[in-house]
C-alpha positions as a Markdown table, in Angstrom:
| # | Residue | x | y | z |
|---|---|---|---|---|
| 1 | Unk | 0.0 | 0.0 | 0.0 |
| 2 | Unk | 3.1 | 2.4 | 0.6 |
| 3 | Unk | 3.8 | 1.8 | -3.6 |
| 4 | Unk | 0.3 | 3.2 | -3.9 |
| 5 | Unk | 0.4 | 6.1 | -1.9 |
| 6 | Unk | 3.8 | 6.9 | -3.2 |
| 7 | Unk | 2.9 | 6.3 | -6.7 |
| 8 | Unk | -0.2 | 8.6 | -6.3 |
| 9 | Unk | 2.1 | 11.3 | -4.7 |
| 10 | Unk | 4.4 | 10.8 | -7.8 |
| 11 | Unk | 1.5 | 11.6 | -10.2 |
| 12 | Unk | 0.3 | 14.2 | -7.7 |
| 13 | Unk | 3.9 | 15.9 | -7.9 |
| 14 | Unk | 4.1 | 14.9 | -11.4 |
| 15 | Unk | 0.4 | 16.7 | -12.6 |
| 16 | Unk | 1.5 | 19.7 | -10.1 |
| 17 | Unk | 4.8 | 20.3 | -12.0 |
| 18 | Unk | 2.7 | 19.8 | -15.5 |
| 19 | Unk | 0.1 | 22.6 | -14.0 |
| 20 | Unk | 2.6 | 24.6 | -12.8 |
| 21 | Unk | 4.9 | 24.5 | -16.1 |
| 22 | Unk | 1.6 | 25.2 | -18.2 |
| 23 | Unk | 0.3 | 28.1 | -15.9 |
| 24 | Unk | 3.9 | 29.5 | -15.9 |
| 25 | Unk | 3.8 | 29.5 | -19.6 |
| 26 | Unk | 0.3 | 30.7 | -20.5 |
| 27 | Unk | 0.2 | 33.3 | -17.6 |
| 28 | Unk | 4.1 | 34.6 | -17.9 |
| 29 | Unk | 5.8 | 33.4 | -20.6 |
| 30 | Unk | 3.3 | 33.2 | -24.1 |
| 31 | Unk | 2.6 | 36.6 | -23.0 |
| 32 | Unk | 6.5 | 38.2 | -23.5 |
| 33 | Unk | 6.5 | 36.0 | -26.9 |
| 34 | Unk | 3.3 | 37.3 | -28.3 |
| 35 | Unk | 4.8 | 41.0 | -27.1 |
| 36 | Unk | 7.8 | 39.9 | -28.7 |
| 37 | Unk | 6.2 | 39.4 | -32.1 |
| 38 | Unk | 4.3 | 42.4 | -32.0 |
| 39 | Unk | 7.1 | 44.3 | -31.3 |
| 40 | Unk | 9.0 | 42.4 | -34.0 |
| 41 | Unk | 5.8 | 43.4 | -36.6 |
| 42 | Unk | 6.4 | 47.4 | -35.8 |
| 43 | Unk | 10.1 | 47.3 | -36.5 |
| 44 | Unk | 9.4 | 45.5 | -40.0 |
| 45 | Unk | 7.3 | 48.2 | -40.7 |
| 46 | Unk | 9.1 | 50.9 | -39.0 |
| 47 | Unk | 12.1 | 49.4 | -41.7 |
| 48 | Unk | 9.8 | 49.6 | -44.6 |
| 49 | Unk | 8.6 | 52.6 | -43.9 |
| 50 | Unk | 11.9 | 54.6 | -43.4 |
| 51 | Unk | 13.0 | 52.8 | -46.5 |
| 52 | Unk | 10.4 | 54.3 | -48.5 |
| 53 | Unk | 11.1 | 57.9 | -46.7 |
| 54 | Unk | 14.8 | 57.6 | -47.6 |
| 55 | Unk | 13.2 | 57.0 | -51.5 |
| 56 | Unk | 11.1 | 59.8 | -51.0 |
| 57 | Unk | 13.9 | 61.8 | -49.8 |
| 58 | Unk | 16.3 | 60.8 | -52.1 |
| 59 | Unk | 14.2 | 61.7 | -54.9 |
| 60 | Unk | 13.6 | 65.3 | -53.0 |
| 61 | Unk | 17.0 | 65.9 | -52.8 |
| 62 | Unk | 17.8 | 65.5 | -56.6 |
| 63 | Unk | 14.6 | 67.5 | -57.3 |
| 64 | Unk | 16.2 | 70.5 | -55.4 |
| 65 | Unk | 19.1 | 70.4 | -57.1 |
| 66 | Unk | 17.1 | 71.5 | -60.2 |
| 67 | Unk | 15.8 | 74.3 | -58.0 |
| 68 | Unk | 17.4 | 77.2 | -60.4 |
| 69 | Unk | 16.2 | 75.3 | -63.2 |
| 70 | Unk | 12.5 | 75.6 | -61.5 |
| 71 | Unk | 12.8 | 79.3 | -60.7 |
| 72 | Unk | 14.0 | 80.4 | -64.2 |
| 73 | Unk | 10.9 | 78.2 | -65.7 |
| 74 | Unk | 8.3 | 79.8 | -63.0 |
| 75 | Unk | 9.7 | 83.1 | -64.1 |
| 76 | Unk | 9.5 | 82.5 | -67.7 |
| 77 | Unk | 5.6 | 81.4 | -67.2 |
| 78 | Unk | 5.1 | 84.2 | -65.2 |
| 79 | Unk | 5.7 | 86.4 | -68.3 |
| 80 | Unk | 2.9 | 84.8 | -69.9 |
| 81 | Unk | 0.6 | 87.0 | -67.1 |
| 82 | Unk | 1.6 | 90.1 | -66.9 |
| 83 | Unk | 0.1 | 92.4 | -64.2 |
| 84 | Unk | -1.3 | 95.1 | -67.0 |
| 85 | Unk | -2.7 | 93.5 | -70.0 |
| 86 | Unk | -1.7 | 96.3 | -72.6 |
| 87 | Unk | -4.0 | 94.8 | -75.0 |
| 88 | Unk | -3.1 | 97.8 | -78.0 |
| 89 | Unk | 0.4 | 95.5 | -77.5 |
| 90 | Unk | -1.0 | 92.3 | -77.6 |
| 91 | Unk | -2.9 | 92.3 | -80.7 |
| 92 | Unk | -0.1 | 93.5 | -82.6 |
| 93 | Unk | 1.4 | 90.5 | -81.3 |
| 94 | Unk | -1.5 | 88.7 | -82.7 |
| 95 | Unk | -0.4 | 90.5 | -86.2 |
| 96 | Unk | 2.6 | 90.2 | -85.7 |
| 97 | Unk | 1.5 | 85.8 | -85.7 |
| 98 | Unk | -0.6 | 86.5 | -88.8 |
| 99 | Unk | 2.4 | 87.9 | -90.3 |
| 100 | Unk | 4.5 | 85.0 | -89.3 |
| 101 | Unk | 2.1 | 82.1 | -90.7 |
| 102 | Unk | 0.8 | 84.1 | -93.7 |
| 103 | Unk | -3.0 | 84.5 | -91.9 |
| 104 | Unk | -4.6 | 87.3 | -91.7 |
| 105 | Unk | -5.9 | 88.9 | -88.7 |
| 106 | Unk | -9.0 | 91.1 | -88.6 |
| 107 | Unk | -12.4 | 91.8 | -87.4 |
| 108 | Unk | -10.6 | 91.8 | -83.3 |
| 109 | Unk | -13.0 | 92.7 | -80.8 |
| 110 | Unk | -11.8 | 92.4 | -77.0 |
| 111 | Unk | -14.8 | 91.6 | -74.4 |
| 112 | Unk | -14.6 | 92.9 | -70.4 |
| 113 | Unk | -12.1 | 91.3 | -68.3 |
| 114 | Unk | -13.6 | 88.6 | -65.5 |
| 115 | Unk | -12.1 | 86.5 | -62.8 |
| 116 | Unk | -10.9 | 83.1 | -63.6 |
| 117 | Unk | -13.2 | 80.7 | -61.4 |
| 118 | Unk | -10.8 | 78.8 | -59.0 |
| 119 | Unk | -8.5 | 80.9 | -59.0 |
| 120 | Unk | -8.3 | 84.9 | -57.4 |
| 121 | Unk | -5.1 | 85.7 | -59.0 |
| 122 | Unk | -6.1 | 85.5 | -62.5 |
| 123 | Unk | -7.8 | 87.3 | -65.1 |
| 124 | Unk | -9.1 | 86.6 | -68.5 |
| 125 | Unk | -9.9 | 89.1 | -71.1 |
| 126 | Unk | -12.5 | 87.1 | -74.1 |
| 127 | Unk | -11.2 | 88.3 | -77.4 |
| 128 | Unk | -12.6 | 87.0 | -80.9 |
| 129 | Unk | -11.0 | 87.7 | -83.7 |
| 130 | Unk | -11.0 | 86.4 | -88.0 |
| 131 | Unk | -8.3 | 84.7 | -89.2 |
| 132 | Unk | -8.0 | 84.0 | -93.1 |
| 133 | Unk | -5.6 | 82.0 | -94.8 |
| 134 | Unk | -5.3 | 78.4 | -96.0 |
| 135 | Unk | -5.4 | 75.4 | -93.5 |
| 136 | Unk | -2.0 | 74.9 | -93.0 |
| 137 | Unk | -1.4 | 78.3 | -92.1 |
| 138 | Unk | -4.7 | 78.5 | -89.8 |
| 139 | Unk | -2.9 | 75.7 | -88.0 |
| 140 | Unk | 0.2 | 77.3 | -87.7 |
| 141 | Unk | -1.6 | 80.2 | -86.1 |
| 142 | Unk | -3.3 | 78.5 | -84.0 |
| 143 | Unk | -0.3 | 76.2 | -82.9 |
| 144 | Unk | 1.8 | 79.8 | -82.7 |
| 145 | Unk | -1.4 | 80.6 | -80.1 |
| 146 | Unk | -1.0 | 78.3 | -77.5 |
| 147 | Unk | 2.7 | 77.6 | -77.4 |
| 148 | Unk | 5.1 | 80.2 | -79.2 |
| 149 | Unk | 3.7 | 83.9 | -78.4 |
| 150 | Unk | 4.2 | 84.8 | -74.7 |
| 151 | Unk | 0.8 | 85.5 | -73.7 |
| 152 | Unk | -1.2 | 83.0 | -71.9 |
| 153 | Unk | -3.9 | 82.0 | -74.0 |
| 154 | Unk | -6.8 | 79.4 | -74.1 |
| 155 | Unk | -8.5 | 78.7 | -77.5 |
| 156 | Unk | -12.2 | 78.4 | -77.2 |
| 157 | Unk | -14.1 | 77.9 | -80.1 |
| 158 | Unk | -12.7 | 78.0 | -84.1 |
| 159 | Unk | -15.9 | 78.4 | -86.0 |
| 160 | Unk | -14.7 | 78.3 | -89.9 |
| 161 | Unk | -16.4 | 79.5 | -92.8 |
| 162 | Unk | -16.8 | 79.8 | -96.4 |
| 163 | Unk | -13.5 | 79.5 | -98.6 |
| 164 | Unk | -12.3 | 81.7 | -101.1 |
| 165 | Unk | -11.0 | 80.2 | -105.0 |
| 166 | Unk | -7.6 | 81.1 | -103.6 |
| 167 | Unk | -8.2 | 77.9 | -101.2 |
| 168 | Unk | -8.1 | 80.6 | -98.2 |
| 169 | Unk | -10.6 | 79.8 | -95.0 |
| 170 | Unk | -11.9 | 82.1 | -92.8 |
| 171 | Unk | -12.2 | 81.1 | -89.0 |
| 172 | Unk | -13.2 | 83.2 | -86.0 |
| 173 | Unk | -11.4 | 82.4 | -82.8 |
| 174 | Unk | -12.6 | 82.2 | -79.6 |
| 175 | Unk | -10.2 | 82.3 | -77.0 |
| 176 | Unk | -9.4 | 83.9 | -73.7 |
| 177 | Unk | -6.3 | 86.0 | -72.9 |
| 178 | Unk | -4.9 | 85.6 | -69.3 |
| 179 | Unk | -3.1 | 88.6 | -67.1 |
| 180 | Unk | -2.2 | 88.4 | -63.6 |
| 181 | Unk | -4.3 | 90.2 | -61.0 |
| 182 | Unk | -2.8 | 92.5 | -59.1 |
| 183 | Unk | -5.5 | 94.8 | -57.3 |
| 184 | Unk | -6.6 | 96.8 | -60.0 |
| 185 | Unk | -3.5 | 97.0 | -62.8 |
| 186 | Unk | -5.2 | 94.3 | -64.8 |
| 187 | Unk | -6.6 | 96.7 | -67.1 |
| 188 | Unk | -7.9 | 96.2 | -71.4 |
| 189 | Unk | -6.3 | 99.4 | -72.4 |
């Protein structure tokens, strides 16, 4: 009967330890592991993170090294609004166009000036004006329009009409002419 009792206090002592072990584990250690790994998680994204900043930065540093390049093209657009429009000086530039693509440039008229919606800085001026000459030349005007004269400009509408036996079309342009707002310099004349 001793081997009994001593054999139920070895699986007493033995279920004890195994309770003990599994409480020590669940209540102490799984806990520090699963912190462990969580902690683990932030740094792997801390790391991707910062390696995506050092990207970001990387491509901001190189972007500032252009900075000149920036400010000489931000003050070559600003040139396309000036604060006064001058328009007497502006449609000789439009002749001056017409002259350059063999088109010419009649019938101008120049409507009031009006904010640009979205934006409180700008103005635009609504000018229509007829433009004769064959197609290819009407499309060098126009082309000379929006990218080679220094004025900002936005083509509306091209309505064109009747052509002449010299293979000549006439359009009338739509467009609007921009000038920067600066309290009240933006003037038409």
């Amino acid at each position: 009967m001793n081997i009994r009792r001593d054999r139920l206090w070895l699986f007493g002592g033995v279920f004890a330890i195994i309770v003990i072990v599994a409480t020590t584990y669940l209540l102490a250690i799984k806990p520090i592991y699963d912190d462990r790994a969580l902690k683990q998680d932030q740094v792997d994204d801390a790391e991707i993170s910062l390696v995506t900043l050092k990207h970001d930065l990387a491509s901001l540093q190189a972007e500032s090294k252009k900075l000149t390049t920036y400010r000489a093209e931000l003050k070559e657009r600003q040139k396309a609004l000036p604060a006064g429009y001058d328009v007497p000086n502006f449609m000789r530039q439009l002749q001056d166009s017409g002259n350059a693509t063999s088109v010419a440039v009649g019938g101008v008229s120049v409507g009031a000036p009006d904010k640009v919606a979205g934006s409180a800085a700008v103005i635009s001026v609504p000018i229509t004006l007829t433009a004769t000459g064959t197609p290819a030349n009407l499309s060098k005007f126009l082309n000379r329009l929006q990218n080679v004269q220094t004025r900002a400009v936005l083509v509306i509408s091209i309505n064109l009409g009747q052509g002449d036996k010299n293979g000549n079309l006439a359009a009338t342009i739509t467009m609007n002419a921009f000038c920067a707002q600066n309290a009240t310099t933006c003037k038409t004349v």
